[in-house]
C-alpha positions as CSV (number, residue, x, y, z in Angstrom):
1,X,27.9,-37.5,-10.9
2,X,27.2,-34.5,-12.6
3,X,23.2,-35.6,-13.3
4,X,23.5,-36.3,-9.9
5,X,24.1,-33.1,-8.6
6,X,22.2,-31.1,-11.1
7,X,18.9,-33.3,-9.9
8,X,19.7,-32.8,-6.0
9,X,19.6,-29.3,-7.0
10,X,16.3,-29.2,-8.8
11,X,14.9,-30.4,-6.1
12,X,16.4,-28.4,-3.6
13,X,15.0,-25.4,-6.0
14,X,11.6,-27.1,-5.5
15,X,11.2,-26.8,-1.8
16,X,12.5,-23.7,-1.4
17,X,10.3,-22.1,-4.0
18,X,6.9,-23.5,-1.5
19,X,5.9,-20.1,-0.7
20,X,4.9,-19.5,-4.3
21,X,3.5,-22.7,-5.1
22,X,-0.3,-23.5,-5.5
23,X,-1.8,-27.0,-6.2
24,X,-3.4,-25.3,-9.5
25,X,-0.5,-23.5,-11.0
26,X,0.7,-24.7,-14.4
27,X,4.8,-23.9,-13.6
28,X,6.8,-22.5,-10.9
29,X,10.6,-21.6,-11.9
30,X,14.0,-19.9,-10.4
31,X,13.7,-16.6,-12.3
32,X,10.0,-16.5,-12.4
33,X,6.8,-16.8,-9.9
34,X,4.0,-18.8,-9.6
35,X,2.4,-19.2,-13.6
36,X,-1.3,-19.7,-14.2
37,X,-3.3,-19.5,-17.0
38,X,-6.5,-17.9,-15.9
39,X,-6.5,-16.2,-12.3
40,X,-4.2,-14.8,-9.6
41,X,-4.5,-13.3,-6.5
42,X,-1.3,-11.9,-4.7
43,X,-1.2,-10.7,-1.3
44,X,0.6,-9.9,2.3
45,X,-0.9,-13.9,3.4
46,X,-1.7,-17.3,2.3
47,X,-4.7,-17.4,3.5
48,X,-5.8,-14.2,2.2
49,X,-4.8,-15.2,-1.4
50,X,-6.3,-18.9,-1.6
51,X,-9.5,-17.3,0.4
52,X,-9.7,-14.8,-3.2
53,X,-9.3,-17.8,-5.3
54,X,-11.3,-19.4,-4.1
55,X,-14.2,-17.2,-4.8
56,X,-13.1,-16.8,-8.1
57,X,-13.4,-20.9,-8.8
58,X,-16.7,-20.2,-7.3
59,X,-17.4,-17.7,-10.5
60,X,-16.6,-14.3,-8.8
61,X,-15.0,-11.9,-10.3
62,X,-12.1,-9.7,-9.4
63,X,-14.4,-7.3,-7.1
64,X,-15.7,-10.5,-5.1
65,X,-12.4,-11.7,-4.8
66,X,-11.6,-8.0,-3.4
67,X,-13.9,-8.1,-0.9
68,X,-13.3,-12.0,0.6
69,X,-8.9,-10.9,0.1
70,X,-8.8,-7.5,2.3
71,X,-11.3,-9.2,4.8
72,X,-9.5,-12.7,5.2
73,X,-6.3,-10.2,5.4
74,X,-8.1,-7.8,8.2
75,X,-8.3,-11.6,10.0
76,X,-5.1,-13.2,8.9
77,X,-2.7,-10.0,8.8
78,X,-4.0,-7.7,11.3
79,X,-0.5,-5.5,11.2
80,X,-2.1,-3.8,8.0
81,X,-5.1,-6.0,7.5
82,X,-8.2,-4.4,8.7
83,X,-12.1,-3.4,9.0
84,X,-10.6,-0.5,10.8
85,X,-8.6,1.2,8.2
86,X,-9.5,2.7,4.8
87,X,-7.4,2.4,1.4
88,X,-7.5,2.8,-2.3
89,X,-8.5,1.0,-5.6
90,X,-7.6,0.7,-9.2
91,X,-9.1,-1.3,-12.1
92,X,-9.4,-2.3,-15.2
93,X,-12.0,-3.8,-16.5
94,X,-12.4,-6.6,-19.2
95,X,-13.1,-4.0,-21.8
96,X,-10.5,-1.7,-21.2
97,X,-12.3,1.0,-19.4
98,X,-10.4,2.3,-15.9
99,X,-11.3,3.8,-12.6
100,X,-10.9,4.1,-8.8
101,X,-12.5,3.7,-6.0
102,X,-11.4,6.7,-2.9
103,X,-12.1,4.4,0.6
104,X,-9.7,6.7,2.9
105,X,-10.5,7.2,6.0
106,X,-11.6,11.1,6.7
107,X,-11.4,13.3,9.8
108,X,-14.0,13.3,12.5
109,X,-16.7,16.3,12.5
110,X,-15.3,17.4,15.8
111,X,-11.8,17.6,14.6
112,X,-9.8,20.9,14.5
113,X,-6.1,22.3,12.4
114,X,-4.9,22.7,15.4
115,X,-6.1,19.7,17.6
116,X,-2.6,18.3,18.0
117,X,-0.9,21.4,19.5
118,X,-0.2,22.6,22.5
119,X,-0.6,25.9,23.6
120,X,2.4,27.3,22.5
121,X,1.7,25.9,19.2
122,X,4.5,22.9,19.5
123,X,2.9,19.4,18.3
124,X,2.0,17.5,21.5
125,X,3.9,14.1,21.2
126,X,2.3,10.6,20.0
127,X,-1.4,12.4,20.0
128,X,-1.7,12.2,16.6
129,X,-0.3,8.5,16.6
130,X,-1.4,6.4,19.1
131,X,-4.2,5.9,21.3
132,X,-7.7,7.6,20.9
133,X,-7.4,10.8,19.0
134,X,-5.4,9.3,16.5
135,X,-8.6,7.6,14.6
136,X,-9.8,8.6,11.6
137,X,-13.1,7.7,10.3
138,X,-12.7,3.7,9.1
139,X,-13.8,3.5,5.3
140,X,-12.6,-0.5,4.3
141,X,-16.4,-1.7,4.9
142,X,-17.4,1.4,2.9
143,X,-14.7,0.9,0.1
144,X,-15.5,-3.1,-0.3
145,X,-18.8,-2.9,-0.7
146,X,-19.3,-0.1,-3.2
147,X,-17.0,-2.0,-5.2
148,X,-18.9,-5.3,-5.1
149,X,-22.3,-3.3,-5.2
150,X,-21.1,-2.1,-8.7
151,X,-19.4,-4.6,-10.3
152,X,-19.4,-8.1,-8.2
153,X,-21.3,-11.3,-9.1
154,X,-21.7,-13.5,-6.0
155,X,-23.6,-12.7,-2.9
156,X,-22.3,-11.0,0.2
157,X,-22.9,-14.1,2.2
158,X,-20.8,-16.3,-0.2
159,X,-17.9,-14.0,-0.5
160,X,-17.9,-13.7,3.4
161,X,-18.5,-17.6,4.4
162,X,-15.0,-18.4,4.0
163,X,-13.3,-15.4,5.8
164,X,-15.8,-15.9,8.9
165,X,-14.7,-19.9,9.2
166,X,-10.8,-18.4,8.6
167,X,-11.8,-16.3,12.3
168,X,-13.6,-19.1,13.8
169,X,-11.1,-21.7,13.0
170,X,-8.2,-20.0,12.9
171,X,-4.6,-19.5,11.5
172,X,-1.2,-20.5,12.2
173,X,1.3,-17.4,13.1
174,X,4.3,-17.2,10.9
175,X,7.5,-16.4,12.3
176,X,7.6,-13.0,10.9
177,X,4.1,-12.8,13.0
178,X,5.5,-13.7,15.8
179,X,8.5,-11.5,15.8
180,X,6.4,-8.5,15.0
181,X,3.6,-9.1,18.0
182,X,6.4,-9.4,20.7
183,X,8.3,-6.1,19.3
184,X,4.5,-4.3,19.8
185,X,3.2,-6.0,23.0
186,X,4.7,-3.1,25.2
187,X,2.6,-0.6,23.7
188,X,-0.4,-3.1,23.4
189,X,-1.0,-3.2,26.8
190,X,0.1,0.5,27.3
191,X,-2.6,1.6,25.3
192,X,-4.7,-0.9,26.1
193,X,-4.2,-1.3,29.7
194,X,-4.4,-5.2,29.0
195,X,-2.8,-8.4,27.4
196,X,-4.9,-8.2,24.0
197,X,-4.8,-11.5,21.8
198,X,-2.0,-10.9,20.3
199,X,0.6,-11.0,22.7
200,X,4.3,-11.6,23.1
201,X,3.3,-15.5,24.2
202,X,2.2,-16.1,20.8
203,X,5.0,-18.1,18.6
204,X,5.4,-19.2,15.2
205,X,2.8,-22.4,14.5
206,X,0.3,-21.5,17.5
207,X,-3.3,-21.2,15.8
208,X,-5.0,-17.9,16.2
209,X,-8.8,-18.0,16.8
210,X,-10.3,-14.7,16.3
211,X,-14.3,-15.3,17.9
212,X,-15.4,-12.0,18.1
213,X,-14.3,-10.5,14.6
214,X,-15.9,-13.9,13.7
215,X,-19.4,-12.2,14.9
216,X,-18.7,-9.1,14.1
217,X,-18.2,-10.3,9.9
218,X,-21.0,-12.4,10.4
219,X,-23.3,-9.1,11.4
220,X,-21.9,-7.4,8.6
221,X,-22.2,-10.0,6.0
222,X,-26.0,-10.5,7.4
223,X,-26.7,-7.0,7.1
224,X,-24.3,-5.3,4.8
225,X,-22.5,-2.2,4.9
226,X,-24.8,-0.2,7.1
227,X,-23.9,-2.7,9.9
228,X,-20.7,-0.8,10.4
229,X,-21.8,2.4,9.8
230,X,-25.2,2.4,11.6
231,X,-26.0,-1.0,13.3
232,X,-25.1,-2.6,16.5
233,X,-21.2,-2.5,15.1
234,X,-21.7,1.3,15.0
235,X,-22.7,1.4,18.3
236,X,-20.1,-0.9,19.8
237,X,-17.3,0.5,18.3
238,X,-18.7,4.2,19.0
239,X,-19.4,3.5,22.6
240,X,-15.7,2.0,23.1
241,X,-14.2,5.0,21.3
242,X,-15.7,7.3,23.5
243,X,-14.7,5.4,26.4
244,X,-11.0,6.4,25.9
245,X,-11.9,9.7,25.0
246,X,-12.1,9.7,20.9
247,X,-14.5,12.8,19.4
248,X,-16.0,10.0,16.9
249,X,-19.6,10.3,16.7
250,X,-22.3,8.1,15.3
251,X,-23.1,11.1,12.9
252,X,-19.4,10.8,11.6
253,X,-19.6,7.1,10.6
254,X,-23.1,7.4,9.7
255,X,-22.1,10.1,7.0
256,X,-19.5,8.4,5.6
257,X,-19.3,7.2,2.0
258,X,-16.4,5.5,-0.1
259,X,-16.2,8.2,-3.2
260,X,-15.2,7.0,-7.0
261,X,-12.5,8.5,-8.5
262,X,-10.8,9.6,-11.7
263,X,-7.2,8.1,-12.0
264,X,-4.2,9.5,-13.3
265,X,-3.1,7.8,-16.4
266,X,-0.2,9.0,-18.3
267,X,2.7,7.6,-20.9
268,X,5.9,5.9,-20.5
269,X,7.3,4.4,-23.7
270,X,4.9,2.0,-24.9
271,X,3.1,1.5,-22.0
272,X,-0.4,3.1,-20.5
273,X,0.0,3.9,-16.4
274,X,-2.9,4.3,-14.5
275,X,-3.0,4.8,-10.8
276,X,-4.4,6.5,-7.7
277,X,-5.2,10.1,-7.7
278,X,-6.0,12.5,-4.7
279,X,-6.5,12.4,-2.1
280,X,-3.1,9.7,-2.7
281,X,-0.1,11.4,-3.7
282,X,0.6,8.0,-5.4
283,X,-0.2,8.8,-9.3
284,X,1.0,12.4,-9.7
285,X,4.1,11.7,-7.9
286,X,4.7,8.3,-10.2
287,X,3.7,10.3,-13.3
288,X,5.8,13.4,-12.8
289,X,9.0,11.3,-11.7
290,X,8.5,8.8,-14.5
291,X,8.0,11.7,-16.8
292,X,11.1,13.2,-15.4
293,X,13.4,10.5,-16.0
294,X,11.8,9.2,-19.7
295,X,14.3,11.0,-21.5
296,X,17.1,9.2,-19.9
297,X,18.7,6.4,-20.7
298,X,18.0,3.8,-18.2
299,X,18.6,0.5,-19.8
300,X,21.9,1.5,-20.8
301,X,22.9,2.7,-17.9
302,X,22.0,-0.3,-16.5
303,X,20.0,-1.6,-13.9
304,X,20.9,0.3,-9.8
305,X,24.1,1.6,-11.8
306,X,25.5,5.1,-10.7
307,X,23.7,6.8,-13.4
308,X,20.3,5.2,-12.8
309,X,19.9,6.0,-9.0
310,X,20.9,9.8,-9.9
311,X,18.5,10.6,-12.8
312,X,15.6,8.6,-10.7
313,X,16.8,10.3,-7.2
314,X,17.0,13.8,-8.6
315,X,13.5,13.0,-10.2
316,X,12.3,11.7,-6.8
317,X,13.5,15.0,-5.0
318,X,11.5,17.3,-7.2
319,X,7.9,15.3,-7.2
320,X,8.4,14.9,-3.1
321,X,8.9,18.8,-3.0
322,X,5.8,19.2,-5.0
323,X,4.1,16.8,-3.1
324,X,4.4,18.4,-0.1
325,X,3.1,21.6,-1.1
326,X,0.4,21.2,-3.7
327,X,-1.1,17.9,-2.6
328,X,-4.0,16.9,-0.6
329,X,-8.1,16.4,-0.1
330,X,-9.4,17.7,-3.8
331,X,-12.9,18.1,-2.0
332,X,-11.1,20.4,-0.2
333,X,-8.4,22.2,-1.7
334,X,-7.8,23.1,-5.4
335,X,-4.9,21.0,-7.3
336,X,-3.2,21.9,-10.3
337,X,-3.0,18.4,-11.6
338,X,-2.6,19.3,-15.2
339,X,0.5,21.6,-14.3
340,X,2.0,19.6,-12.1
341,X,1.7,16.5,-14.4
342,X,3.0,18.8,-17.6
343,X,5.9,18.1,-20.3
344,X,6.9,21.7,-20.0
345,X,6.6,22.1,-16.3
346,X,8.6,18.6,-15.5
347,X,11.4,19.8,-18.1
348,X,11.8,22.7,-16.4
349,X,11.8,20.8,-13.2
350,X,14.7,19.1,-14.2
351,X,17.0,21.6,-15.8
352,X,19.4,21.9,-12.9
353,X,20.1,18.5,-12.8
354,X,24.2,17.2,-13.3
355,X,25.6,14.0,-13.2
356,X,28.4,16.2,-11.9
357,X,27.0,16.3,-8.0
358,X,24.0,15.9,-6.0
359,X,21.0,19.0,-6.1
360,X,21.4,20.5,-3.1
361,X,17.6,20.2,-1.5
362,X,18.1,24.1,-0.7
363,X,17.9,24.9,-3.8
364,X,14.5,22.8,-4.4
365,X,11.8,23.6,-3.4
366,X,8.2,23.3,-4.8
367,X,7.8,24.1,-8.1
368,X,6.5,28.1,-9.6
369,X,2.8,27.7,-10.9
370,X,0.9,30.5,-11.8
371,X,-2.4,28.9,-11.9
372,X,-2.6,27.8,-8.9
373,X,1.6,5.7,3.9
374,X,2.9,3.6,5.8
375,X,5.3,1.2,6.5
376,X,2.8,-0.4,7.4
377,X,0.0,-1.2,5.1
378,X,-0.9,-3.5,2.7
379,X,-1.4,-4.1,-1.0
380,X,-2.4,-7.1,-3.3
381,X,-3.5,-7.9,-6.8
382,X,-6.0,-9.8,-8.5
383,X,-7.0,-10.3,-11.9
384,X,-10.0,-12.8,-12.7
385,X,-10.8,-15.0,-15.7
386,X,-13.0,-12.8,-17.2
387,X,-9.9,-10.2,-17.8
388,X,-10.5,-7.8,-15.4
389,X,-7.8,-6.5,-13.4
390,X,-7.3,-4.7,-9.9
391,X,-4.7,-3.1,-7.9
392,X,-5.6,-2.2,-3.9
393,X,-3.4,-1.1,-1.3
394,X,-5.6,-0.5,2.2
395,X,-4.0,0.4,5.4
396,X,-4.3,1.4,9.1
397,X,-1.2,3.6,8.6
398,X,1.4,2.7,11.4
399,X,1.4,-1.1,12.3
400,X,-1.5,-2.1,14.2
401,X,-2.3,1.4,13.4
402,X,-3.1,3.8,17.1
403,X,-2.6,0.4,19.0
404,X,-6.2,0.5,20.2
405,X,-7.8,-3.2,19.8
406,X,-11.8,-3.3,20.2
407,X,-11.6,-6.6,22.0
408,X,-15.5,-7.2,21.7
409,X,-15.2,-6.5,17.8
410,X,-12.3,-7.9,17.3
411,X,-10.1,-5.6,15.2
412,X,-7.3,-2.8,15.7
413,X,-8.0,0.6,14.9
414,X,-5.9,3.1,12.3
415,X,-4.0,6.0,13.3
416,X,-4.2,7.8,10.3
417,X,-4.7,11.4,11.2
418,X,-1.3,11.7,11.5
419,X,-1.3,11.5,7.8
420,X,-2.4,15.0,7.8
421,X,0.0,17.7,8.4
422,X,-0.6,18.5,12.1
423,X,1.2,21.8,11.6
424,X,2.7,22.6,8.1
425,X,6.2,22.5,7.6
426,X,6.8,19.8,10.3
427,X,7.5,15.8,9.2
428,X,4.8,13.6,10.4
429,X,5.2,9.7,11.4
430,X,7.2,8.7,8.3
431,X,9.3,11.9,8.0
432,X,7.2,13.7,5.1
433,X,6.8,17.3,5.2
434,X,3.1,18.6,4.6
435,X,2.0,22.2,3.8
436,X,-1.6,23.7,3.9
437,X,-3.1,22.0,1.5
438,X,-3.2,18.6,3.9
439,X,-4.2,20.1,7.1
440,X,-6.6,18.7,9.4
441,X,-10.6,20.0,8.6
442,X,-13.5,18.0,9.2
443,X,-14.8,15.3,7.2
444,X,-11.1,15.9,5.0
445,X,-9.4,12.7,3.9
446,X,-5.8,12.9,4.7
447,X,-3.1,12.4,1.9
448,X,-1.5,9.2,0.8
449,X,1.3,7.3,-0.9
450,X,-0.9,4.5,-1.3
451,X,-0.6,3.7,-5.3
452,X,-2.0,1.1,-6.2
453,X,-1.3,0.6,-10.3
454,X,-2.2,-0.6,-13.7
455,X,-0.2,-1.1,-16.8
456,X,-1.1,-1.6,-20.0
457,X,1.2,-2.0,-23.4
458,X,-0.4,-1.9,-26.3
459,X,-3.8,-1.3,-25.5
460,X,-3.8,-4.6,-23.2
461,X,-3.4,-5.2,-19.6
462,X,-0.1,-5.5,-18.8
463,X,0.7,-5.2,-14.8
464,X,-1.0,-5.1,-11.5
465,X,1.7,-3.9,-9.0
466,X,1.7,-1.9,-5.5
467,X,3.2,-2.2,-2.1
468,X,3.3,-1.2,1.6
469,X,6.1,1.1,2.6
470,X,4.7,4.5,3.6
471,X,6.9,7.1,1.8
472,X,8.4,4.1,-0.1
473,X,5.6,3.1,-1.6
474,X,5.4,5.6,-4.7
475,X,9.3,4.4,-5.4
476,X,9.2,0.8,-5.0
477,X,6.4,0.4,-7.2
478,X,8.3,3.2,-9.6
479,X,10.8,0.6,-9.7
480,X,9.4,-2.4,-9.9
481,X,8.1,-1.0,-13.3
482,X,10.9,0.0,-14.5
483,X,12.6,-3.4,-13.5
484,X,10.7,-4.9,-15.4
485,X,10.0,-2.8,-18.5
486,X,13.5,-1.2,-19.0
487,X,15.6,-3.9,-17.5
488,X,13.4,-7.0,-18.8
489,X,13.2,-8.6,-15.2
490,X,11.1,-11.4,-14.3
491,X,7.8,-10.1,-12.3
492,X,9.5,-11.8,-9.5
493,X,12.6,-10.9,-10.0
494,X,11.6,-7.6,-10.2
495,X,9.9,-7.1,-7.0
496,X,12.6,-9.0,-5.4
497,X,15.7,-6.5,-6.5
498,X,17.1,-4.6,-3.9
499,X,15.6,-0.4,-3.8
500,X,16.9,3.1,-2.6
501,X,14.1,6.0,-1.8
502,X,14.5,9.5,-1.6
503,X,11.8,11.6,-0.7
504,X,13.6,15.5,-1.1
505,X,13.7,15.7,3.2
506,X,15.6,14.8,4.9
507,X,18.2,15.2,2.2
508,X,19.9,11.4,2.0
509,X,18.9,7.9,-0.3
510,X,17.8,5.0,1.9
511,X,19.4,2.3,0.7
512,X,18.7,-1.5,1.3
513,X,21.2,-2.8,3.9
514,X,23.8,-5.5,2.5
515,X,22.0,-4.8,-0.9
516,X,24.3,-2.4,-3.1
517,X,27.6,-2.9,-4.2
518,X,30.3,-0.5,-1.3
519,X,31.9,1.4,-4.5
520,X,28.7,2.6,-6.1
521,X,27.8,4.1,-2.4
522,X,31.5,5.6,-2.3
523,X,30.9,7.0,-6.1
524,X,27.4,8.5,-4.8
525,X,28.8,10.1,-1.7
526,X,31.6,11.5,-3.1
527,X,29.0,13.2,-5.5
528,X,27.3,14.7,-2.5
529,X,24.7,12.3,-1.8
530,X,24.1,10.9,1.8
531,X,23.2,7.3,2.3
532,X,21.1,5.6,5.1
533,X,21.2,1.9,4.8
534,X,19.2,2.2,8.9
535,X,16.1,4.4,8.7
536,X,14.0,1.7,5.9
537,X,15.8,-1.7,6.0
538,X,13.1,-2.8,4.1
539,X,11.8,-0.7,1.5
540,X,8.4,-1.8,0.3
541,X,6.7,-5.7,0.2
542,X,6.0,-5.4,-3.4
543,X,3.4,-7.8,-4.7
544,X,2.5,-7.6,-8.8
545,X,1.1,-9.5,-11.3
546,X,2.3,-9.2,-14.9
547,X,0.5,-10.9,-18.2
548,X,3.1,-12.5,-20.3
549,X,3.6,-12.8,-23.9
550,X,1.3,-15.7,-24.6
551,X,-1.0,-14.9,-22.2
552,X,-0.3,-16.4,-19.0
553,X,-0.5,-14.9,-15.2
554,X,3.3,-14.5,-13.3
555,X,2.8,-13.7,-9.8
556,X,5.5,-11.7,-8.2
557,X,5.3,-12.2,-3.8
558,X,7.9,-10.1,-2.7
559,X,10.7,-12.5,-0.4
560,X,10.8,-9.8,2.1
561,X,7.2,-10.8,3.7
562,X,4.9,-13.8,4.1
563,X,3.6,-12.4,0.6
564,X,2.1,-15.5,-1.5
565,X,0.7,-16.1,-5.0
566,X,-1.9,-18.3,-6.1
567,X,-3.8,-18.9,-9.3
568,X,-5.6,-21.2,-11.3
């Protein structure tokens, strides 16, 4: 009866592991995600991730399969998906060199500091979120192409082929989908003054047939990136933006350009981090709080234990202060990187930390030098069989970002001006607090907490991790790290565990709902801490890839979206 039993539940474990499953995968098990040998792609959708392997059977490389993933997700996953957006890469290549790719979106030419107030000085409400003037200027097309230009294998054409029939023959809404388009059809046809195609009619199964982002990639992919930025795209989506009263010029798309980066890279333990630099907040913030909290004894604390979420949330506290004063375009303001990013000035940082009570966020602030994301977006991984290795995370800020849907193109439009600090000192979209260093100028790129992220240990590649989640996003993927490297998780495991966020203001941890245990929230409280389990139910849709010790792929898909590895 026993053999019995144990065999019904294999199989049960089976079917409900199908999300993670591929055809070509060698393994799939309880603790562990989808195992391959040679190539993985994870991302927000299916279709999106088999779209990327598939160009990498075809012999692309990590950089094809970058540009065919974030365009079968602008067609597949419009929520975060998009041609209309901007975003952020990191890489490794095959022989160990790193670097990054800056495809944010920037601020129109005609843009102002002050465009957003009123005249009393008091930000005007939802301008800087919705509708027209909360466009920046789109850099996806820019960003994907720069990085297939420099390193890609196939042609355009190729890469594309599959993501233009995924538009013209469609894809089936999930249930999440469906859920998520009804809660926004309101303001789609608020904004739009119409029924759009996505609309609260739309359930889980019906087959979405995208025609006109169909012809709109197969411009592009006919005559590159200057079809977006100066071709009959341009013009469409230039004379439509004007339309509803946007200050987005021809001049402003036709001057912009995706810009390479230098990444910050830093130590923890064994291991090499690399991630995003400025204009993200992502790998300053992850190095000083990881730098912060090194000394500490996490794995024997033990994993979400009471001393763990202190040492990590007083750590958090103090980069987020930082953050929202030093931080911002480095064309355009000067950032004391190698300060902020110190031994010395993160000891010092944490000196007044207790495990006796909380640190009051009155008496944090910034930190003395002398020497002066969303909710919403998107992030996957893909590492290719020639050993090279990326992390992305691309966005249109708030889901669906302004609302505004170019019908005869096809595609939503960001809103992520609001990511600047449309007057210092007050919270933007996602509650963070921005200073002078991230106000609005033209052709400035507004600050992130996009981070995408590589690991190495030992000199070899280790990790590819990143995740949606706005303000989140520099602590989930902080802590799907350290799940896995202190606290020996399973990559899917790892991205699976419930998180807690604090970003210094407002002063509380957001906690998973249902996720911790009710006496380690009464301990934490009665230390002085405040806990939300409402404002982030979800915190972060983690998706990762981690090389295992005899050389295999484990995809991690976070459970909390329609997140989905697949490999070969």
């Amino acid at each position: 009866m026993n053999r019995f039993l144990t065999l019904f539940i294999a199989i049960l474990i089976s079917f409900t592991s199908c999300k993670n499953e591929t055809t070509t995968s060698t393994s799939v098990s309880i603790n562990r995600g989808v195992i391959t040998e040679k190539a993985m792609v994870v991302s927000a959708r299916v279709e999106a991730s088999n779209i990327g392997v598939e160009i990498l059977k075809q012999g692309g490389n990590a950089f094809d399969a970058m540009m065919a993933t974030e365009m079968a997700l602008a067609v597949a996953y419009p929520y975060a998906g998009n041609l209309g957006g901007g975003g952020f890469l990191v890489y490794r290549l095959a022989d160990g060199s790193k670097g990054a790719l800056d495809y944010r979106e920037k601020a129109p030419l005609a843009s102002s500091k002050d465009m957003y107030l009123d005249k009393n000085g008091n930000i005007i409400k939802d301008k800087s979120t919705v509708g027209p003037m909360a466009v920046g200027i789109p850099g996806t097309i820019a960003g994907v192409f720069k990085a297939q230009k420099r390193f890609g294998k196939l042609d355009i054409a190729a890469i594309l082929k599959p993501v233009i029939e995924l538009a013209e023959k469609g894809y089936n809404i999930t249930k999440k989908q469906e859920v998520r388009i009804a809660e926004y059809d309101s303001i789609f046809k608020a904004v739009n003054g119409k029924e759009i195609l996505y609309n609260k009619n739309l359930k889980a199964g019906n087959t979405i047939i995208n025609t006109s982002l169909a012809e709109t990639l197969k411009r592009i992919s006919n005559n590159g990136r200057d079809e977006f930025y100066k071709g009959e795209t341009a013009k469409k989506l230039v004379t439509y933006l004007q339309s509803r009263g946007s200050i987005i010029t021809l001049e402003d798309l036709a001057k912009y350009e995706a810009k390479w980066r230098d990444p910050i890279s830093f130590q923890y333990d064994d291991l090499t981090i690399t991630s995003m630099s400025p204009p993200s907040s992502g790998g300053i913030c992850l190095n000083q709080i990881m730098t912060m909290i090194e000394p500490f004894d996490l794995k024997g604390f033990g994993h979400n234990s009471l001393k763990t979420i202190q040492v990590v949330v007083e750590a958090e506290k103090r980069a987020y202060a930082d953050r929202s004063f030093y931080l911002g375009d480095p064309d355009f303001v000067v950032i004391p990187v190698e300060t902020l990013i110190s031994d010395i000035y993160l000891t010092e940082r944490m000196q007044g930390f207790t495990y006796q009570n909380a640190t009051s966020v009155e008496d944090i602030s910034h930190g003395k030098i002398v020497s002066y994301e969303s909710d919403e977006t998107t992030h996957y991984s893909i590492v290719d069989p020639f050993g090279n290795a990326i992390a992305v995370t691309t966005t249109l800020n708030g889901g669906y970002g302004s609302k505004l849907y170019v019908e005869e193109l096809g595609f939503f439009l960001n809103n992520e001006m609001d990511d600047f600090s449309s007057k210092p000192g007050e919270p933007n979209y996602y509650g963070l607090i921005g200073a002078e260093a991230n106000s609005i100028a033209p052709e400035k790129r507004m600050l992130s907490s996009m981070t995408p992220t590589i690991v190495e240990k030992n000199g070899k590649f280790y990790m590819s991790v990143g995740t949606p989640g706005g303000s989140t996003i520099i602590t989930s993927v902080l802590q799907t790290i350290l799940n896995v490297h202190e606290f020996e998780l399973t990559m899917q495991e790892a991205v699976n565990a419930p998180r807690f966020h604090n970003q210094w203001l407002p002063d509380e941890i957001r906690m998973e709902p249902n996720s911790f245990d009710k006496n380690l929230k009464n301990q934490l409280e009665a230390l002085g801490y405040t806990i939300n389990e409402s404002r982030s139910p979800i915190i972060g849709i983690v998706d990762g890839i981690l090389m295992l010790e005899d050389g295999t792929l484990e995809g991690g898909a976070d459970k909390r979206g329609d997140d989905t590895a697949v490999g070969f």
